[in-house]
N, C-alpha and C positions, 0 to 999 in steps of 0.2 A: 536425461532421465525423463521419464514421461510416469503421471501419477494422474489417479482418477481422484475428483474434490466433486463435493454436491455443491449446491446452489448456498446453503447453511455456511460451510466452512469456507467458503470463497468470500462471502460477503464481511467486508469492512475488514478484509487482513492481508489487502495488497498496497504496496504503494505504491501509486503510479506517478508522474507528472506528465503533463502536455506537455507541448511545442512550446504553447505560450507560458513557463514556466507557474502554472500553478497544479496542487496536488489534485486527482479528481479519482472517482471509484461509481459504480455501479449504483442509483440508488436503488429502493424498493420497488418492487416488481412494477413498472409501468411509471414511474417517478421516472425515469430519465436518470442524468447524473449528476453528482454531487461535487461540486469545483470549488475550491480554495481562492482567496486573494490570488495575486499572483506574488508568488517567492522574494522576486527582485523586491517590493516595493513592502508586503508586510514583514518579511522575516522568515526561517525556517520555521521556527518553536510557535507563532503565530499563525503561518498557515497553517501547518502539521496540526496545532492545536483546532483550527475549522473544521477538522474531517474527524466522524466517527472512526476509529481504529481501533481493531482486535487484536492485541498483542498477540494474548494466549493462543491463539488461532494463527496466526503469521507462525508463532515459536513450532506449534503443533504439525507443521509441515513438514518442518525441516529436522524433527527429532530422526534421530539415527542415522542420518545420512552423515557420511565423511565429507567437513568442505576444507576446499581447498587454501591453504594461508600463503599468501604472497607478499614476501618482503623485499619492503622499497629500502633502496643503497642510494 
């Protein structure tokens, strides 16, 4: 699937992590990037909690598409 996002709707509704296990995203225009503790040592709910995040805007992607559910045996 390939979909076209502006700069707006991209910002703060990906989550990424690095190599070195912390979450990081795009900051504002010329800021650089916005990096988390790293996972290993703070926690998920602690890092995740470091980083600005757009639910609505992450949910807002993926409206209507069909995903796929895989179950583990």
């Amino acid at each position: 699937m390939i979909s076209e996002e502006d700069n707006s709707s991209m910002q703060h509704s990906y989550l990424m992590v690095k190599p070195a296990g912390c979450f990081y995203h795009n900051g504002d225009a010329g800021q650089g990037y916005t990096v988390s503790d790293p996972i290993i040592d703070a926690g998920v709910e602690t890092a995740f909690n470091q980083m600005p995040f757009d639910a609505v805007s992450f949910l807002q992607r993926y409206q209507g598409i069909q995903l796929l559910s895989i179950d583990a045996e």
